[in-house]
Biopython code that builds the backbone (N, CA, C, O; Angstrom):
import numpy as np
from Bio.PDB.StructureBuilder import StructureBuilder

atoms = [
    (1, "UNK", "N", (-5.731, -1.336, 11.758)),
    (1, "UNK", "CA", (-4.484, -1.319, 12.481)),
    (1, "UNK", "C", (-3.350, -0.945, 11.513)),
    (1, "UNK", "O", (-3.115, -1.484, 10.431)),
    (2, "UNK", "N", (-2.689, 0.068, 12.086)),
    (2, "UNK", "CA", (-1.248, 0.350, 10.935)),
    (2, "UNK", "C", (-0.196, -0.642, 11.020)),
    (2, "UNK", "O", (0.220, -1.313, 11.965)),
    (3, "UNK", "N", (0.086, -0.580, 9.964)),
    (3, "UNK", "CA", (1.055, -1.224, 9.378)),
    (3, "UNK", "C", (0.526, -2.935, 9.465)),
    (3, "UNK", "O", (1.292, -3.751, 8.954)),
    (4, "UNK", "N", (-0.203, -3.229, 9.826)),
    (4, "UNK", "CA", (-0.951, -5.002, 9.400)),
    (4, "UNK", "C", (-1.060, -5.570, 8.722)),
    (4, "UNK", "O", (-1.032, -6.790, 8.881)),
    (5, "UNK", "N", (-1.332, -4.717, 7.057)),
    (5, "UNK", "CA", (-1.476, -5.036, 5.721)),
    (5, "UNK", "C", (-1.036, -3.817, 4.835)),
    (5, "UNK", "O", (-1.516, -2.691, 4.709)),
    (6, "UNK", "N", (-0.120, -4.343, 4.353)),
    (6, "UNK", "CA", (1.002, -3.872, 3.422)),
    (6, "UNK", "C", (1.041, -4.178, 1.772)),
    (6, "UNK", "O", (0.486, -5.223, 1.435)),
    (7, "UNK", "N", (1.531, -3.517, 0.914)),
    (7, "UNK", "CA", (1.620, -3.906, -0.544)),
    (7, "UNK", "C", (3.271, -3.527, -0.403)),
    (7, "UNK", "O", (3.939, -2.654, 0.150)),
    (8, "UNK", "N", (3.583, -5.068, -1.485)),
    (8, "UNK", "CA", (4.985, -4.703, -1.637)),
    (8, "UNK", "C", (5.139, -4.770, -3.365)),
    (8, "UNK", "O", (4.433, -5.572, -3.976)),
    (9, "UNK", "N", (6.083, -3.897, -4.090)),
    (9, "UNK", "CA", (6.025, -4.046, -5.114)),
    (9, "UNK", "C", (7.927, -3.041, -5.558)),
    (9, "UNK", "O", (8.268, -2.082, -4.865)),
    (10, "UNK", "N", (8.658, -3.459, -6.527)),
    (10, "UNK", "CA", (9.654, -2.931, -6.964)),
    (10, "UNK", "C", (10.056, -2.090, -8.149)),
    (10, "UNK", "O", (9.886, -2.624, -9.246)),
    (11, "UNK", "N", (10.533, -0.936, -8.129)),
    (11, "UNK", "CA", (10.871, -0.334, -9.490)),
    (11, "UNK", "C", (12.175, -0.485, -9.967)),
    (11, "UNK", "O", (13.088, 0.000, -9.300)),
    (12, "UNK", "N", (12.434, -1.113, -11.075)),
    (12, "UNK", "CA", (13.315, -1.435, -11.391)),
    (12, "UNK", "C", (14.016, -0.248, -12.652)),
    (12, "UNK", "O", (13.589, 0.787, -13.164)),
    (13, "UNK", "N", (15.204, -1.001, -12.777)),
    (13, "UNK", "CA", (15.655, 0.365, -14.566)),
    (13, "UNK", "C", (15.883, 1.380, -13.886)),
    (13, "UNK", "O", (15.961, 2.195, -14.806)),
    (14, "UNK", "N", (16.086, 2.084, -12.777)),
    (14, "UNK", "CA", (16.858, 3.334, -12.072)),
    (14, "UNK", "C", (18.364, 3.801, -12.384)),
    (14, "UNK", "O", (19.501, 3.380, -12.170)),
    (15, "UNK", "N", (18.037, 4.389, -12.715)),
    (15, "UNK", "CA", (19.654, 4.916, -12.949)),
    (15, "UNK", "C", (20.460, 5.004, -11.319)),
    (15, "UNK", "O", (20.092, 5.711, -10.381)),
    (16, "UNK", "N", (21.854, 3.886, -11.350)),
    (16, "UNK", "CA", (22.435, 3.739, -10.239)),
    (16, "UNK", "C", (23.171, 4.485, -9.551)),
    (16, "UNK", "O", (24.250, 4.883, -9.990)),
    (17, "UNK", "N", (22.737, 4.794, -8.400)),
    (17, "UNK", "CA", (22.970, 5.794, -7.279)),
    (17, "UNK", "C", (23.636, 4.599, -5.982)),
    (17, "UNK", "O", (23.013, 3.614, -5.586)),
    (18, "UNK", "N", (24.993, 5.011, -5.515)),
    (18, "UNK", "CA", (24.953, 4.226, -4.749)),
    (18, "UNK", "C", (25.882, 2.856, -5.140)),
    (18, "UNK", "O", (26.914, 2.586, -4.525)),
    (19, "UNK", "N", (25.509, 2.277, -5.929)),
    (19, "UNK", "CA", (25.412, 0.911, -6.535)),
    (19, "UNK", "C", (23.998, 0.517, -6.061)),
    (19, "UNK", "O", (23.861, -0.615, -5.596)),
    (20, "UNK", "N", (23.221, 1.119, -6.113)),
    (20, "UNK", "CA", (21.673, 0.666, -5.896)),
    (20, "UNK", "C", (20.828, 0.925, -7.191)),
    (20, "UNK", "O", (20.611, 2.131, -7.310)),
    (21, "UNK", "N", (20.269, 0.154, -8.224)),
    (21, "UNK", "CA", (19.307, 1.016, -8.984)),
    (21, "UNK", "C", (17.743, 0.246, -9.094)),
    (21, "UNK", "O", (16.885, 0.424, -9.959)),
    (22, "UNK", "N", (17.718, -0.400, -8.244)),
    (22, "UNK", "CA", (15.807, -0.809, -7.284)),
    (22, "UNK", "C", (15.547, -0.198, -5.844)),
    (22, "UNK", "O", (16.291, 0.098, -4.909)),
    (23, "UNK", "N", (14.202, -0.135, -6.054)),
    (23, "UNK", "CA", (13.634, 0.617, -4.958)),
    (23, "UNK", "C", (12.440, -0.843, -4.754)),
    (23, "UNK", "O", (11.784, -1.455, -5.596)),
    (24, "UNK", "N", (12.553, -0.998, -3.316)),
    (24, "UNK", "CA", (11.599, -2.127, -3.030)),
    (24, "UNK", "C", (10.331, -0.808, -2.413)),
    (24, "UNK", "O", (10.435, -0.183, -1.357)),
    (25, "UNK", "N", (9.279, -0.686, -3.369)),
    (25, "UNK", "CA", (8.455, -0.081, -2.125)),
    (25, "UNK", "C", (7.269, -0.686, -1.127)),
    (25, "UNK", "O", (6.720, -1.665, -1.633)),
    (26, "UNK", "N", (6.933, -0.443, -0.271)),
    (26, "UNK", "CA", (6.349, -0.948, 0.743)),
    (26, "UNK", "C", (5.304, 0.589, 1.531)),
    (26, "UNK", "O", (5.542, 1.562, 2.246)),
    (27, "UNK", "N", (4.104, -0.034, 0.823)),
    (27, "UNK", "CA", (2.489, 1.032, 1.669)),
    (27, "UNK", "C", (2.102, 0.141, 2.029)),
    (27, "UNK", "O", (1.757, -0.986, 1.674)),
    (28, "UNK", "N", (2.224, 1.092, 3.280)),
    (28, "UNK", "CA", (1.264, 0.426, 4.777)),
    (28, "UNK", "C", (-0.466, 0.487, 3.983)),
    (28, "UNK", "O", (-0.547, 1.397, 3.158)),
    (29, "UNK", "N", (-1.453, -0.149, 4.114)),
    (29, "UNK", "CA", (-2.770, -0.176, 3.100)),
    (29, "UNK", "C", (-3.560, 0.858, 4.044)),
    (29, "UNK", "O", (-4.343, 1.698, 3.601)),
    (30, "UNK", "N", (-3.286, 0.705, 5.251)),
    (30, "UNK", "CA", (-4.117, 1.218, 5.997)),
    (30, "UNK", "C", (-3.894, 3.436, 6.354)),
    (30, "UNK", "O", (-4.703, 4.327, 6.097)),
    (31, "UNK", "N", (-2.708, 3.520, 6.893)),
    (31, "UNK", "CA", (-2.352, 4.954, 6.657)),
    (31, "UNK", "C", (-1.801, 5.679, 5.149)),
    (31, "UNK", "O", (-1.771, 6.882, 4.889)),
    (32, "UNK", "N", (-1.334, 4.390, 4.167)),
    (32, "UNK", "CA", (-0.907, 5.159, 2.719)),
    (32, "UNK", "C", (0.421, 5.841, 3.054)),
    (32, "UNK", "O", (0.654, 6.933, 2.535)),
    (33, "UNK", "N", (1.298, 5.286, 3.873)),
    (33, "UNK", "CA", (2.617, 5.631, 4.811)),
    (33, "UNK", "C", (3.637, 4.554, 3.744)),
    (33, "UNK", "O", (3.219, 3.470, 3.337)),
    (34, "UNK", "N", (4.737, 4.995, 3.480)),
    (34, "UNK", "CA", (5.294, 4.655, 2.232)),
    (34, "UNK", "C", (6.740, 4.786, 3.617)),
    (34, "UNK", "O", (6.875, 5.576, 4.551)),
    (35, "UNK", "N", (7.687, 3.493, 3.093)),
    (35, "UNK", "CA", (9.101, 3.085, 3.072)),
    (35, "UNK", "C", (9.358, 2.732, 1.128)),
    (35, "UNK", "O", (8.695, 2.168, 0.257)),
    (36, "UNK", "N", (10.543, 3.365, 1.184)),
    (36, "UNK", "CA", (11.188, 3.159, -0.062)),
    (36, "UNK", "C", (12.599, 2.600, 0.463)),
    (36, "UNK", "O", (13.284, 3.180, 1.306)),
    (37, "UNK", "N", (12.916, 1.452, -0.128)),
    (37, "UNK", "CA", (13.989, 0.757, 0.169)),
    (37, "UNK", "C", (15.074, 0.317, -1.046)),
    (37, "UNK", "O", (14.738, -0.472, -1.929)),
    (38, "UNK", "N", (16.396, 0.914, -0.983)),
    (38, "UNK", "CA", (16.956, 1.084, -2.396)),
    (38, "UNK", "C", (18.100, -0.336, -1.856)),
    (38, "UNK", "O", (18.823, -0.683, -0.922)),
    (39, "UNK", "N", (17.649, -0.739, -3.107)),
    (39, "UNK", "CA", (18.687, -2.346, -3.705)),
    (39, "UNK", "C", (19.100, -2.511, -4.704)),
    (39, "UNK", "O", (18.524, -2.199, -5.746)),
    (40, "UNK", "N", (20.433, -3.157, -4.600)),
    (40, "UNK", "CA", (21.097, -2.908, -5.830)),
    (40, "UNK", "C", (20.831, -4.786, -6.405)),
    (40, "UNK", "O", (20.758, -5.853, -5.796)),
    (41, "UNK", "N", (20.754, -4.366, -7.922)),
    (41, "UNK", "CA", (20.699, -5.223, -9.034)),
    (41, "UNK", "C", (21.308, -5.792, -8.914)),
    (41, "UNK", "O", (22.197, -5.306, -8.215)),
    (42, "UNK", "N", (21.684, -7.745, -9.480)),
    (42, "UNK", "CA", (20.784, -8.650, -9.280)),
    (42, "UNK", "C", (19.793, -8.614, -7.424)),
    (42, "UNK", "O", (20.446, -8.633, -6.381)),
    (43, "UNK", "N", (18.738, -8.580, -7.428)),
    (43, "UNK", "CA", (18.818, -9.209, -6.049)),
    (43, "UNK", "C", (18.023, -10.351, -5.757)),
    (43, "UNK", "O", (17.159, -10.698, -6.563)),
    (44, "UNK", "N", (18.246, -11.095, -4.499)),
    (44, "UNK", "CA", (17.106, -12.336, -4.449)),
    (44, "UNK", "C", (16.491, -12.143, -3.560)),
    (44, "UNK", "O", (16.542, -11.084, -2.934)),
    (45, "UNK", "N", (15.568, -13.346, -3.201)),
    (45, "UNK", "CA", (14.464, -13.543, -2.057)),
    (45, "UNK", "C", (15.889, -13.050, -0.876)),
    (45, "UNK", "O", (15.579, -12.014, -0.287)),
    (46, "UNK", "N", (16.927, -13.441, -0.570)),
    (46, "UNK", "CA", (17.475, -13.658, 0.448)),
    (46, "UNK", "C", (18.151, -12.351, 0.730)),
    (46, "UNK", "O", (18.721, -12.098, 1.791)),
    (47, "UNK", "N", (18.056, -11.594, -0.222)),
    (47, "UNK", "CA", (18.571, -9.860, 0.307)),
    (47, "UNK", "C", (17.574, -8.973, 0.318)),
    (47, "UNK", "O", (17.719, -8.013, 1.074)),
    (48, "UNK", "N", (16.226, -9.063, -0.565)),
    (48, "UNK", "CA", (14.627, -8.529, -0.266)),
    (48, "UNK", "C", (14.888, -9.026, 1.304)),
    (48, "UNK", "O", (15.369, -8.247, 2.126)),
    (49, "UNK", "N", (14.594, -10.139, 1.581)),
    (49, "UNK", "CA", (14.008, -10.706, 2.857)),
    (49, "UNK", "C", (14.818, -9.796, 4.121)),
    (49, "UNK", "O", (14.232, -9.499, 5.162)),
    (50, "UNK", "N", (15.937, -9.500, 3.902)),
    (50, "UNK", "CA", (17.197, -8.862, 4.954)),
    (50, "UNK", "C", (16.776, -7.843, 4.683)),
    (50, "UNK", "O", (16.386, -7.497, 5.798)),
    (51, "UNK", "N", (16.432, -6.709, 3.769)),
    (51, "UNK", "CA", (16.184, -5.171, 3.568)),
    (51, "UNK", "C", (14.451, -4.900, 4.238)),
    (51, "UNK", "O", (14.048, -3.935, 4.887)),
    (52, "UNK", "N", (13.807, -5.942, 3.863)),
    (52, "UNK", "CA", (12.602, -6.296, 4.712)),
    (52, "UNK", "C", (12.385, -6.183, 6.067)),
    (52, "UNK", "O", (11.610, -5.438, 6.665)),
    (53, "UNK", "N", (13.533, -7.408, 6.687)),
    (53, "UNK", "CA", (13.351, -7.047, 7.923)),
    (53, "UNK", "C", (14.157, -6.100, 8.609)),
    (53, "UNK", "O", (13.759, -5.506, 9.611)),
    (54, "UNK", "N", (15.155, -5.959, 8.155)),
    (54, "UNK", "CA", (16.010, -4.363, 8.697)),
    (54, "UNK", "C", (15.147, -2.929, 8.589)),
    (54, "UNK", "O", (15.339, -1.935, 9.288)),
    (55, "UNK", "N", (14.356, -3.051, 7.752)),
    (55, "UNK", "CA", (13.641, -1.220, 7.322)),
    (55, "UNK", "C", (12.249, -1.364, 7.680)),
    (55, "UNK", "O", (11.757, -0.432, 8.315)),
    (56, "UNK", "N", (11.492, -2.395, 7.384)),
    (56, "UNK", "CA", (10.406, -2.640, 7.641)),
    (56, "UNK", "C", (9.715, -3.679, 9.159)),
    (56, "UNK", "O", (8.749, -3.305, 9.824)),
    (57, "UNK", "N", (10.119, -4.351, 9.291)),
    (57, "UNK", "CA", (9.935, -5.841, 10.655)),
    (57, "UNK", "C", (10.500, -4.589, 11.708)),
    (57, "UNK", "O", (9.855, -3.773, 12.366)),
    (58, "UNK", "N", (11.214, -4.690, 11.645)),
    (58, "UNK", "CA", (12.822, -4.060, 12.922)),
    (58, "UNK", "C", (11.533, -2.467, 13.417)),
    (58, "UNK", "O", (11.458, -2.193, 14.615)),
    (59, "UNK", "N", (10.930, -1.867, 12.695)),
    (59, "UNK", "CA", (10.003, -0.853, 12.975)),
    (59, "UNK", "C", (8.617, -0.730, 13.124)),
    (59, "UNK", "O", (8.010, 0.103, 13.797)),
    (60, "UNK", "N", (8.121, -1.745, 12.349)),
    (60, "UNK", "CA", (6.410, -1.790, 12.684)),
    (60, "UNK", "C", (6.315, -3.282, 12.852)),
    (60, "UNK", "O", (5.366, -3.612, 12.140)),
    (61, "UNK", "N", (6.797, -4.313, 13.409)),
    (61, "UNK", "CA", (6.671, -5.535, 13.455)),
    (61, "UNK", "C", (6.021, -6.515, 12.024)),
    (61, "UNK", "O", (5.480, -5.956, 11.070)),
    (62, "UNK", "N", (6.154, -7.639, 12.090)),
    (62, "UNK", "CA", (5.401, -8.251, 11.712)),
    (62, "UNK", "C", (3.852, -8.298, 10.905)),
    (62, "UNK", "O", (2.844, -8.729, 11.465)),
    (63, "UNK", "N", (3.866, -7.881, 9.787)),
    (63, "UNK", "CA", (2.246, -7.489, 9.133)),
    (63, "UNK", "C", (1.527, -8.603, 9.513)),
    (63, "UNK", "O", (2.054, -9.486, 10.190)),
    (64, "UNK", "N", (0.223, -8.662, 9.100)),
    (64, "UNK", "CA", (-0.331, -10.130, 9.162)),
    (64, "UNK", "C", (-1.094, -10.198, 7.450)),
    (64, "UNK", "O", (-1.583, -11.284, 7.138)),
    (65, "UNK", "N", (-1.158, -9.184, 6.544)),
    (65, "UNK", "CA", (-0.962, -9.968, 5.254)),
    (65, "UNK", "C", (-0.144, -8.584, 4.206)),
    (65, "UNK", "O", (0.032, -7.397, 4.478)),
    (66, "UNK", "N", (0.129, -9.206, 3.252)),
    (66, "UNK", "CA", (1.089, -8.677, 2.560)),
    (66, "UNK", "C", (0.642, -9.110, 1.270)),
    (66, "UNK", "O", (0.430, -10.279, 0.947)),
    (67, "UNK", "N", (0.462, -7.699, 0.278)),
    (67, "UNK", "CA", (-0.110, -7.736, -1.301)),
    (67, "UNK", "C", (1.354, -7.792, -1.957)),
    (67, "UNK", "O", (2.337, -7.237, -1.465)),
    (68, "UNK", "N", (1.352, -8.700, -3.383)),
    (68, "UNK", "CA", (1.997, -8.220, -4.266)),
    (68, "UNK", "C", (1.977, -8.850, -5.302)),
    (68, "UNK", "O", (1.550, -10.002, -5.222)),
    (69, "UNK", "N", (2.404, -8.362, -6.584)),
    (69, "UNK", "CA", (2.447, -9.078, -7.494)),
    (69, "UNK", "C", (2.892, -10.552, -7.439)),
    (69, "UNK", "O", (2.974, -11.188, -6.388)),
    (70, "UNK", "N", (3.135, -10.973, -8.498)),
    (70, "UNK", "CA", (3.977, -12.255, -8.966)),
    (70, "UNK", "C", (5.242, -12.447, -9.106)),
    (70, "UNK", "O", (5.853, -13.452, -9.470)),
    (71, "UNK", "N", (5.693, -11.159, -8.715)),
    (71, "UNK", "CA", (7.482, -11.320, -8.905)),
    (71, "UNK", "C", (7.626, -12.908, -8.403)),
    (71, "UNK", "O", (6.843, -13.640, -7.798)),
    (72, "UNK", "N", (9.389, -13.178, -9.080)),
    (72, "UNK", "CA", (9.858, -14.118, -8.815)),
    (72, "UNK", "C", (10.267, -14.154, -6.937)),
    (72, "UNK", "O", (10.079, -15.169, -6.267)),
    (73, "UNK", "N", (10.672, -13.221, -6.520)),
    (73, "UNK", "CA", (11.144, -12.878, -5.441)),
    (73, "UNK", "C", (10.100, -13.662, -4.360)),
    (73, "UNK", "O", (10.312, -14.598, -3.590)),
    (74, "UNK", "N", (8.956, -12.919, -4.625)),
    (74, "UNK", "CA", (7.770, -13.629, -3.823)),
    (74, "UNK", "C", (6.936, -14.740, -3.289)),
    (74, "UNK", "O", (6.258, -15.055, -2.311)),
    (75, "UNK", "N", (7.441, -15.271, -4.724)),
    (75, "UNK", "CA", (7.063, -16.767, -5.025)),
    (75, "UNK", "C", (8.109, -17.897, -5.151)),
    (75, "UNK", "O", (7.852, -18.967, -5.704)),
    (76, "UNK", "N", (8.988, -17.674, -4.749)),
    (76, "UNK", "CA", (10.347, -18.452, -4.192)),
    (76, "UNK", "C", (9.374, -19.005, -2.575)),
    (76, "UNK", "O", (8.569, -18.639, -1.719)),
    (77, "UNK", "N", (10.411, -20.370, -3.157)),
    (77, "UNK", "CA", (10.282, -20.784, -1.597)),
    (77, "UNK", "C", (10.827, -20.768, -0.602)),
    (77, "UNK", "O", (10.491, -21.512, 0.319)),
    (78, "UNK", "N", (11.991, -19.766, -0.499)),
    (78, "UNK", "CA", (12.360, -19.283, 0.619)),
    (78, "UNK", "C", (11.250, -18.025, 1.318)),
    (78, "UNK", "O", (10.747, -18.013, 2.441)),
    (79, "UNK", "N", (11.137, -17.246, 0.444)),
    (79, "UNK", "CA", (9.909, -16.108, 0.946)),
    (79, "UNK", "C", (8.838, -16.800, 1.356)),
    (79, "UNK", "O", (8.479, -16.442, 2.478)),
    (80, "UNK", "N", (7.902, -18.027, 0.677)),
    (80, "UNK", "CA", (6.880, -18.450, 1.123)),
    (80, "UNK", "C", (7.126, -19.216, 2.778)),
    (80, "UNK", "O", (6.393, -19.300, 3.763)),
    (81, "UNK", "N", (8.491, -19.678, 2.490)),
    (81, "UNK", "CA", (8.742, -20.190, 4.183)),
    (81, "UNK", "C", (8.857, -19.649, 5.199)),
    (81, "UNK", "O", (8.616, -20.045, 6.339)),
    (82, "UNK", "N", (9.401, -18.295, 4.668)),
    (82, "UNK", "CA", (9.609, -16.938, 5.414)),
    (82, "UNK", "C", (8.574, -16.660, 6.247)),
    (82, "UNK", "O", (8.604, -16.271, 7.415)),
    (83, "UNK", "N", (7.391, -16.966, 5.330)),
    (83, "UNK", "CA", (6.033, -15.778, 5.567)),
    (83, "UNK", "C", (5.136, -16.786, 6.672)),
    (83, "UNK", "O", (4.327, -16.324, 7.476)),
    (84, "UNK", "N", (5.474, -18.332, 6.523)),
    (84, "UNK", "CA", (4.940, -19.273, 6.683)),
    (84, "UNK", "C", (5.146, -19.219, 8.134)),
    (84, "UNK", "O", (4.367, -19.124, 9.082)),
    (85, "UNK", "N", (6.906, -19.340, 7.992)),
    (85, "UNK", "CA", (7.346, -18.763, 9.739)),
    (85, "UNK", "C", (7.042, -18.157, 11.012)),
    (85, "UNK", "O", (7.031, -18.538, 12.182)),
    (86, "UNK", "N", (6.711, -16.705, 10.174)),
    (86, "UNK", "CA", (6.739, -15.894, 10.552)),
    (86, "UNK", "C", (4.705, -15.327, 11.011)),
    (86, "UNK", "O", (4.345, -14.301, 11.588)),
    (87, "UNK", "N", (4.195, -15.996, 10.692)),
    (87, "UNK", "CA", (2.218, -16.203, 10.327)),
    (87, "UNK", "C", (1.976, -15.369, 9.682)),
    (87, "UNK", "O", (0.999, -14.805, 10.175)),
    (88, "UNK", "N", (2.486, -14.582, 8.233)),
    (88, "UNK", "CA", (2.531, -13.630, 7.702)),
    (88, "UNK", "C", (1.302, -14.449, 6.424)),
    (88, "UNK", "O", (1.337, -15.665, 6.237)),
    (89, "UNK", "N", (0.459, -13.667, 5.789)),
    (89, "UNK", "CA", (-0.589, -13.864, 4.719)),
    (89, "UNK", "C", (0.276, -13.253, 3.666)),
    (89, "UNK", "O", (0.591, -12.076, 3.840)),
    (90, "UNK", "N", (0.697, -13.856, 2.626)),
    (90, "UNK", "CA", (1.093, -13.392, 1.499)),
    (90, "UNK", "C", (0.363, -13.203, 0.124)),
    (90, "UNK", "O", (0.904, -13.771, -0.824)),
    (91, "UNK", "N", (-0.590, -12.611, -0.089)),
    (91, "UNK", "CA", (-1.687, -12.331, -0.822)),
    (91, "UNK", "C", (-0.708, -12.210, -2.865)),
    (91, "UNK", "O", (0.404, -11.695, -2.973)),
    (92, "UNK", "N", (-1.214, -12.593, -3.684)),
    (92, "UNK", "CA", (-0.829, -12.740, -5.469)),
    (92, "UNK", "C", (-2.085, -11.626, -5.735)),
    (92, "UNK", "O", (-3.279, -11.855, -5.541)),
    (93, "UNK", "N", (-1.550, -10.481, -6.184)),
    (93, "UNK", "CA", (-2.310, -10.263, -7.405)),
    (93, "UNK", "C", (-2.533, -10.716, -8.523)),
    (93, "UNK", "O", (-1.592, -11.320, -9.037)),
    (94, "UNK", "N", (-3.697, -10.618, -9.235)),
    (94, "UNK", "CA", (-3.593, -11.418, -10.694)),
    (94, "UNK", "C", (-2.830, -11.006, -11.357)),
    (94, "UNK", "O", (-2.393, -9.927, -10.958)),
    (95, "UNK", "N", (-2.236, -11.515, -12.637)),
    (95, "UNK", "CA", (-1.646, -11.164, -13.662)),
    (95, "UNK", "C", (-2.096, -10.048, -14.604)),
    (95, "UNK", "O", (-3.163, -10.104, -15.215)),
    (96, "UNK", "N", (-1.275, -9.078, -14.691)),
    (96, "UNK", "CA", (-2.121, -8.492, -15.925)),
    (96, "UNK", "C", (-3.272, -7.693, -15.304)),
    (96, "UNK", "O", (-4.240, -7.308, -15.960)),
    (97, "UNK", "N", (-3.099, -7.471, -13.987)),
    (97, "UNK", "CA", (-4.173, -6.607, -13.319)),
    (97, "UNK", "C", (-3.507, -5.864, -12.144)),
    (97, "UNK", "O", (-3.384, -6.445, -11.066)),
    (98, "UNK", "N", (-3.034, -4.488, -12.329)),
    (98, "UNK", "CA", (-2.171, -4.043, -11.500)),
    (98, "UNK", "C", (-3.138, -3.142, -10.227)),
    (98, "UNK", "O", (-2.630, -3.036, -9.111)),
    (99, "UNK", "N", (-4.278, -2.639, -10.449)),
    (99, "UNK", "CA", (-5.872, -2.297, -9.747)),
    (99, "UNK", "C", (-5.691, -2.961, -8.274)),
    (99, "UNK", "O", (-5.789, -2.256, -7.269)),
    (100, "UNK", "N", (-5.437, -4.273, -8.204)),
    (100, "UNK", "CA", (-5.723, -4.957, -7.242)),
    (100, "UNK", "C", (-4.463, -4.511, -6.023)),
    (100, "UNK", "O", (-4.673, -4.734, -4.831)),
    (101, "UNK", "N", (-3.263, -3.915, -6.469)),
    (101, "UNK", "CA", (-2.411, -3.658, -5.697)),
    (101, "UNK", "C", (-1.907, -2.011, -5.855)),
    (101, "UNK", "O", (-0.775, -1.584, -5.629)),
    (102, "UNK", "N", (-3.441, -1.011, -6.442)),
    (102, "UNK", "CA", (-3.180, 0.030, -6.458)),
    (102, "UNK", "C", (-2.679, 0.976, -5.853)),
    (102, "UNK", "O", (-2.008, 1.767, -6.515)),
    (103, "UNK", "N", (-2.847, 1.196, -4.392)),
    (103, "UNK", "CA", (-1.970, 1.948, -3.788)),
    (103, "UNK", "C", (-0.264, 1.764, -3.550)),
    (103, "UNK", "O", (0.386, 2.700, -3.085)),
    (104, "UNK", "N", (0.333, 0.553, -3.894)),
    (104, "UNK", "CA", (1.688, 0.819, -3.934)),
    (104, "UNK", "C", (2.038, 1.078, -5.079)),
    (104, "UNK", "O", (3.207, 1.441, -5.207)),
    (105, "UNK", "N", (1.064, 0.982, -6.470)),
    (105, "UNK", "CA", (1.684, 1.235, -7.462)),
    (105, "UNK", "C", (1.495, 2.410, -7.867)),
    (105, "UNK", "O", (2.313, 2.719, -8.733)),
    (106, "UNK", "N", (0.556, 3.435, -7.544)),
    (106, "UNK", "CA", (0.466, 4.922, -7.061)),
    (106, "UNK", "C", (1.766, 5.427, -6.502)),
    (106, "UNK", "O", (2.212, 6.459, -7.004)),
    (107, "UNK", "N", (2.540, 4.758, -5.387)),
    (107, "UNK", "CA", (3.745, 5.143, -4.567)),
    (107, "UNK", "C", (4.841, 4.836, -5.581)),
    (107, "UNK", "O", (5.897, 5.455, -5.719)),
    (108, "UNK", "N", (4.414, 3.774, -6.271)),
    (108, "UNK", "CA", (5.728, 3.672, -7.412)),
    (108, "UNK", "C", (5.883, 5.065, -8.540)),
    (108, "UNK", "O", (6.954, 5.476, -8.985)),
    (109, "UNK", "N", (4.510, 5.635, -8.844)),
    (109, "UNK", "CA", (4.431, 6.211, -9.371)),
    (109, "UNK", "C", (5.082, 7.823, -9.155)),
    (109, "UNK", "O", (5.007, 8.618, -10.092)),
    (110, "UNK", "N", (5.704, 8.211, -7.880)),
    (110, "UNK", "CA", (6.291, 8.684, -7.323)),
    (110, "UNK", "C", (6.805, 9.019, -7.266)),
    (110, "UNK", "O", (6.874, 10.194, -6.904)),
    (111, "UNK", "N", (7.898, 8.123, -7.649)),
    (111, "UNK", "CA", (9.393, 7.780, -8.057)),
    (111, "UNK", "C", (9.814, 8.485, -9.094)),
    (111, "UNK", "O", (10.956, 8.327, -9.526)),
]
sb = StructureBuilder()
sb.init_structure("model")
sb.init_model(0)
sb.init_chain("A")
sb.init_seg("    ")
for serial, (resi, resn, name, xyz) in enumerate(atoms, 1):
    if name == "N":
        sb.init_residue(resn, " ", resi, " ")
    sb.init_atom(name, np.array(xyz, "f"), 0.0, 1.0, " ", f" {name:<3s}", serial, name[0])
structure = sb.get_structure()
């Protein structure tokens, strides 16, 4: 099913366009269908979570699991309540093993 299971992952260090210099990206796992979502530096769980559901929720609904690293963003407990909310699977890659969330980091590669 598209868009069900997703990898989310961020490139940071962009030279600022905008006042934006992060890109949140987001591949769908299943079509390899890429949203790039530009945010500007510092940001938290609570403006990810709003660029989330404005670009991503608001158009393909609700995933039912979601890859990503360990960012801090993710592992806040506002995002985990978020996801909790919402019946969303929020899947950790390991540390130190970027393989496991290869296709968004292919899309980062992009960039």
């Amino acid at each position: 099913m598209v868009w069900a299971d997703i990898g989310l992952d961020f490139v940071e260090a962009l030279p600022k366009v905008g006042g934006k210099s992060v890109i949140l990206t987001v591949v769908d796992r299943f079509s390899k269908y890429c949203h790039f979502i530009p945010l500007a530096h510092p940001y938290t769980a609570e403006t990810v979570a709003q660029a989330f559901f404005s670009d991503i929720v608001r158009l393909h609904g609700i995933p039912q699991s979601m890859v990503s690293d360990r960012d801090p963003v993710f592992t806040s407990k506002f995002w985990s309540e978020l996801m909790r909310l919402s019946a969303a699977k929020l899947h950790m890659t390991s540390a130190f093993h970027p393989q496991s969330d290869g296709q968004t980091e292919a899309a980062n590669k992009v960039i």
